[in-house]
MIDOSE-1310 file (N, C-alpha, C; in nm, 2 decimals, decimal comma, always signed):
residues 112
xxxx	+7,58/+22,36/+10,56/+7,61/+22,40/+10,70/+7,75/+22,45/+10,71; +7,78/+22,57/+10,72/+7,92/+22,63/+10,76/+7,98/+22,59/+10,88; +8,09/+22,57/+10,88/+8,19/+22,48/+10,97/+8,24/+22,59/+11,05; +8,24/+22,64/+11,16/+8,35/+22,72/+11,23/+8,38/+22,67/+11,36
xxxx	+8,48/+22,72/+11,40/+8,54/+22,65/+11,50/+8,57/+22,70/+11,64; +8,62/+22,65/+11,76/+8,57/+22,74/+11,88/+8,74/+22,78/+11,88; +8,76/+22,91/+12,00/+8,85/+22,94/+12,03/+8,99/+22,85/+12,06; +8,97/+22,75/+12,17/+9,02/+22,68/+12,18/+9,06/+22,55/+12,08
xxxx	+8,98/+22,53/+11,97/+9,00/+22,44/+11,88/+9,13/+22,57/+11,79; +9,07/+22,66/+11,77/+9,19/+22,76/+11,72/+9,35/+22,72/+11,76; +9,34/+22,74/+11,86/+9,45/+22,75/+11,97/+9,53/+22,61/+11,97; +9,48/+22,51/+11,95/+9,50/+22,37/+11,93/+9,55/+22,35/+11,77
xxxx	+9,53/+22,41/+11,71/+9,53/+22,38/+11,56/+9,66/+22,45/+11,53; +9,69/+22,58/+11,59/+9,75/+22,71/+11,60/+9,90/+22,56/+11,64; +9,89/+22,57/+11,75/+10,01/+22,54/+11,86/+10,05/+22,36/+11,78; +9,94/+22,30/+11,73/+10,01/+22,19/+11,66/+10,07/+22,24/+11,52
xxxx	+10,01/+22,32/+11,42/+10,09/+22,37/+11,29/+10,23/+22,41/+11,38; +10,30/+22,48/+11,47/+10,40/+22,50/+11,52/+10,47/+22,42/+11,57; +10,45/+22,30/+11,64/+10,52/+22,23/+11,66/+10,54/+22,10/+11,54; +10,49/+22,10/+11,44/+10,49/+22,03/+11,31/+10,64/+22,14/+11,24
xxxx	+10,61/+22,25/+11,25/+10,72/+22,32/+11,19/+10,82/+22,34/+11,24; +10,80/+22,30/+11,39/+10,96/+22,34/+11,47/+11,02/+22,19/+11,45; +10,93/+22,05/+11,40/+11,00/+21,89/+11,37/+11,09/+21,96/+11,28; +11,04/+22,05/+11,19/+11,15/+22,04/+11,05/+11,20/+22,14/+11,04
xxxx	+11,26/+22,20/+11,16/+11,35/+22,32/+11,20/+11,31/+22,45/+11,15; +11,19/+22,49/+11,14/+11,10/+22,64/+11,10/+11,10/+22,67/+11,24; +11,10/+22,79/+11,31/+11,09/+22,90/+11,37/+10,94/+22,95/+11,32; +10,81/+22,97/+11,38/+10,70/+23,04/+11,37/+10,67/+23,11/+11,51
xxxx	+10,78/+23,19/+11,52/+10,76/+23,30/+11,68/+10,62/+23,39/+11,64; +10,52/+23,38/+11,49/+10,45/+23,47/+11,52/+10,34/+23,39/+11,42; +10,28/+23,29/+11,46/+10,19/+23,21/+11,36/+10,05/+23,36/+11,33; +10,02/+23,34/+11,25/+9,91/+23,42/+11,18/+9,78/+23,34/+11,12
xxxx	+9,64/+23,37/+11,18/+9,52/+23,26/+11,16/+9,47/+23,36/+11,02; +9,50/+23,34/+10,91/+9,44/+23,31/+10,83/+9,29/+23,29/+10,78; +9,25/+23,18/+10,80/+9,14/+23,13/+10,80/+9,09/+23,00/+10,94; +8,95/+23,03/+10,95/+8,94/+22,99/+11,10/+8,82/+22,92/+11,03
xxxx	+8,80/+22,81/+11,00/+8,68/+22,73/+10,91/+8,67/+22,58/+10,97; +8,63/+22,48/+10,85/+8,70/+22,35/+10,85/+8,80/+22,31/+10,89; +8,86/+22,41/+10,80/+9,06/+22,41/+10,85/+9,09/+22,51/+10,89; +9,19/+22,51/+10,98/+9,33/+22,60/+11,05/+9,36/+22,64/+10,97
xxxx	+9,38/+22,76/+10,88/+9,51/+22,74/+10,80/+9,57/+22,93/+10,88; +9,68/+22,85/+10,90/+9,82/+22,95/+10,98/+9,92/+22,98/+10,89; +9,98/+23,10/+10,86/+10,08/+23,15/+10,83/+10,19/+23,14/+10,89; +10,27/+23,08/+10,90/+10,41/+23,08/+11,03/+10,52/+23,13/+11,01
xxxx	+10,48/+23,26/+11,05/+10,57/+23,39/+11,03/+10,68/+23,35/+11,14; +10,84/+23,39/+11,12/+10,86/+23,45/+10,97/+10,86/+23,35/+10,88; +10,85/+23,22/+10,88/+10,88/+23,17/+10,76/+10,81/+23,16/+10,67; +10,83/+23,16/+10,52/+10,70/+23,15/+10,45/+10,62/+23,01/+10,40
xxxx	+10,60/+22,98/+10,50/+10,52/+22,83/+10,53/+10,31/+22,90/+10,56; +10,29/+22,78/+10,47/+10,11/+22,84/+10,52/+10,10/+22,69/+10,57; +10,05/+22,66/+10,66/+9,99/+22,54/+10,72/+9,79/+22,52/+10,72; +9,79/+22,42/+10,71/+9,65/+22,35/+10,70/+9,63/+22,26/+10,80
xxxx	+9,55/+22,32/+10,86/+9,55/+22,19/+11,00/+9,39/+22,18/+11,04; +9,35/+22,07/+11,04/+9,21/+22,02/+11,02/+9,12/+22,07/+11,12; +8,98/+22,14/+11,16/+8,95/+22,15/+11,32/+8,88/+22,01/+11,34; +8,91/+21,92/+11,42/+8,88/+21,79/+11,42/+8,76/+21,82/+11,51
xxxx	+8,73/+21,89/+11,59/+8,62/+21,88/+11,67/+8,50/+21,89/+11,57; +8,55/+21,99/+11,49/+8,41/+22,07/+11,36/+8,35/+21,95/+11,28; +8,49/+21,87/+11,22/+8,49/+21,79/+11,09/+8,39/+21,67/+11,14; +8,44/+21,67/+11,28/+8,38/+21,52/+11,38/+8,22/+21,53/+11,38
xxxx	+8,20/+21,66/+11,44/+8,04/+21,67/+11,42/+8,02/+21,69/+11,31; +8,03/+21,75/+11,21/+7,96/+21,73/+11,06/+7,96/+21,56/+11,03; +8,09/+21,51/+11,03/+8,08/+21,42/+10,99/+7,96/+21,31/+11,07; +7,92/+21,34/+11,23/+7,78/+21,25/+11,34/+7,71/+21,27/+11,26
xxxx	+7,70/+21,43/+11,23/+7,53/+21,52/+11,16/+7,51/+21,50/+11,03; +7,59/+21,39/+10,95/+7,57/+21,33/+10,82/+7,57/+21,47/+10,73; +7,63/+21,61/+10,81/+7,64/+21,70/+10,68/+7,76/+21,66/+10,62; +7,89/+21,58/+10,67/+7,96/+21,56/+10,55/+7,96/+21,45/+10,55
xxxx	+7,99/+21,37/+10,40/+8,03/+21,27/+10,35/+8,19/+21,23/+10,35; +8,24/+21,14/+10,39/+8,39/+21,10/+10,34/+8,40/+20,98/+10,30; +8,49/+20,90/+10,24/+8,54/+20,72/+10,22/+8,47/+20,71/+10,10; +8,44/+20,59/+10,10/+8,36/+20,50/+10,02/+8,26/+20,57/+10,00
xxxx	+8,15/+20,60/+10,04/+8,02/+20,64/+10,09/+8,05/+20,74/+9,99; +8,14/+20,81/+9,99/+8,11/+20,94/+9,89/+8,18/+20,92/+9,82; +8,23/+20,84/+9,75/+8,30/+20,77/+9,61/+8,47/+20,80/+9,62; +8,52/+20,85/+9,71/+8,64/+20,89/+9,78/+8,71/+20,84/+9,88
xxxx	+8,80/+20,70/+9,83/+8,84/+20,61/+9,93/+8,93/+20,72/+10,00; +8,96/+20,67/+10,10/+9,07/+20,74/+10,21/+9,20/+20,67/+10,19; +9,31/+20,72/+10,15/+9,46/+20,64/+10,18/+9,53/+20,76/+10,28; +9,58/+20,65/+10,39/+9,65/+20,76/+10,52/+9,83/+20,72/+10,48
xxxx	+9,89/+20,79/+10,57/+9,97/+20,78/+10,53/+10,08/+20,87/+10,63; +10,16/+20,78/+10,74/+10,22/+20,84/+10,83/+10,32/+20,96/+10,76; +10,33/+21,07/+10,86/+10,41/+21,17/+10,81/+10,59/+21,14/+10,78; +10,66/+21,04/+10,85/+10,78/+20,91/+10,77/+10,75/+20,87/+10,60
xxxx	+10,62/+20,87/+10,54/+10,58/+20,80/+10,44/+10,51/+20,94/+10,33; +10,57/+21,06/+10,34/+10,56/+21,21/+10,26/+10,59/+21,15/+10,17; +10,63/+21,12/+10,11/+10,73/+21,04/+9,96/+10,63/+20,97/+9,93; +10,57/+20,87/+10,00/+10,49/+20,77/+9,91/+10,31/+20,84/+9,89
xxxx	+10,34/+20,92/+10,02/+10,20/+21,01/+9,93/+10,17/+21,10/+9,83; +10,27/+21,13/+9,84/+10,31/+21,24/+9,70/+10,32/+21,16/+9,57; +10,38/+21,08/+9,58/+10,39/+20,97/+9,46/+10,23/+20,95/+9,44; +10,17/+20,93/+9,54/+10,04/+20,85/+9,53/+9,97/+20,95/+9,49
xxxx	+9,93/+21,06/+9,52/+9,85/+21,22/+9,46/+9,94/+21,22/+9,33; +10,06/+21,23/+9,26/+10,06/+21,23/+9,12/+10,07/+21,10/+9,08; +10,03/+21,02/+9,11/+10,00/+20,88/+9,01/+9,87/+20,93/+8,96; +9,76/+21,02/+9,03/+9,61/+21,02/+8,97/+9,53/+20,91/+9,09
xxxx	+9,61/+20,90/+9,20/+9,51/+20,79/+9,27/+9,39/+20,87/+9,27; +9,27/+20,77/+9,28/+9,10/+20,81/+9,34/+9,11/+20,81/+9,48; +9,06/+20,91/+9,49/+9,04/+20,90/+9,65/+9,09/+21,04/+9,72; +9,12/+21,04/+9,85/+9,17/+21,14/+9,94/+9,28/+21,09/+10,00
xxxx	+9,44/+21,16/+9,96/+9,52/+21,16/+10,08/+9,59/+21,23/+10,14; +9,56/+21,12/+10,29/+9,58/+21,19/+10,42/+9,73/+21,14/+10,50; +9,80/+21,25/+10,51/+9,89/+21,25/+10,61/+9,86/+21,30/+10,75; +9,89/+21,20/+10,84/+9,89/+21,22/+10,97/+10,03/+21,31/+11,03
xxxx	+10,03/+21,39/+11,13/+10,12/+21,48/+11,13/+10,12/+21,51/+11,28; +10,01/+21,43/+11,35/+9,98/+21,46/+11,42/+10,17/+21,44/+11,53; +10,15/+21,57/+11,62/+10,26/+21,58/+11,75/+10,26/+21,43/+11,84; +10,32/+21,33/+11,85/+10,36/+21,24/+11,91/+10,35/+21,29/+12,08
xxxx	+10,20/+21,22/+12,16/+10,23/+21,26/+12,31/+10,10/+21,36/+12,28; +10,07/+21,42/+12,17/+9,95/+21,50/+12,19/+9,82/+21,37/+12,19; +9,68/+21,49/+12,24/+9,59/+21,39/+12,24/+9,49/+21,37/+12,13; +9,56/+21,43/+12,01/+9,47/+21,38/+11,88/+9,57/+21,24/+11,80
C-alpha cells in the first residue's frame, strides 16, 4: 500500500522541518518538497540541510490498517529519544543496537 500524504499534512511537515532548523540557527527562507511519501523530506534552501519529517497522519493509518508493522511485533524494538539526548542516540545507532531509533524533534507548543 503506497503511503502519500494530503496537502496540508505537506505543509505541516514543511513548516515543522523549518522551525527545527531555525532551533539550530539555519535560515530555510525557501524549503524545497523533495519527496511527498511516508516522509517529508525537505531541502532547506539555502542551507544544505535535507530534512526527514514523518507524515504522522499516513504512518497512523497504515499503522490502524495493519499495513505496517513497528516494535516488537516486527522484531524491531523502538528506543526514543528526546532531541536534548542526540548524543546518546547516535551512540546508540553505532553501538549496533536492534531496533529503531527515534528522536523526537517535535516544535514545543505544536500539536504533535
Amino acid at each position: 500500500m503506497p503511503l502519500t500524504t494530503s496537502a496540508a499534512a505537506t505543509r505541516e511537515a514543511t513548516a515543522a522541518a523549518v522551525a527545527v532548523a531555525a532551533r539550530f540557527g539555519l535560515t530555510a527562507g525557501e524549503p524545497e518538497i523533495m519527496a511527498d511519501g511516508a516522509n517529508i523530506i525537505v531541502h532547506l534552501h539555502p542551507a544544505p540541510v535535507v530534512a526527514k519529517v514523518a507524515a504522522i497522519e499516513d504512518v497512523s493509518s497504515a499503522l490502524l490498517d495493519g499495513a505496517l508493522r513497528v516494535g516488537e511485533a516486527a522484531g524491531l524494538p523502538l528506543h526514543r529519544f528526546p532531541l536534548a539526548d542526540i548524543r546518546a542516540a547516535h551512540v546508540a545507532v553505532e553501538s549496533g543496537l536492534t531496533g529503531k531509533v527515534l528522536v523526537d524533534v517535535s516544535v514545543p507548543g505544536s500539536r504533535r
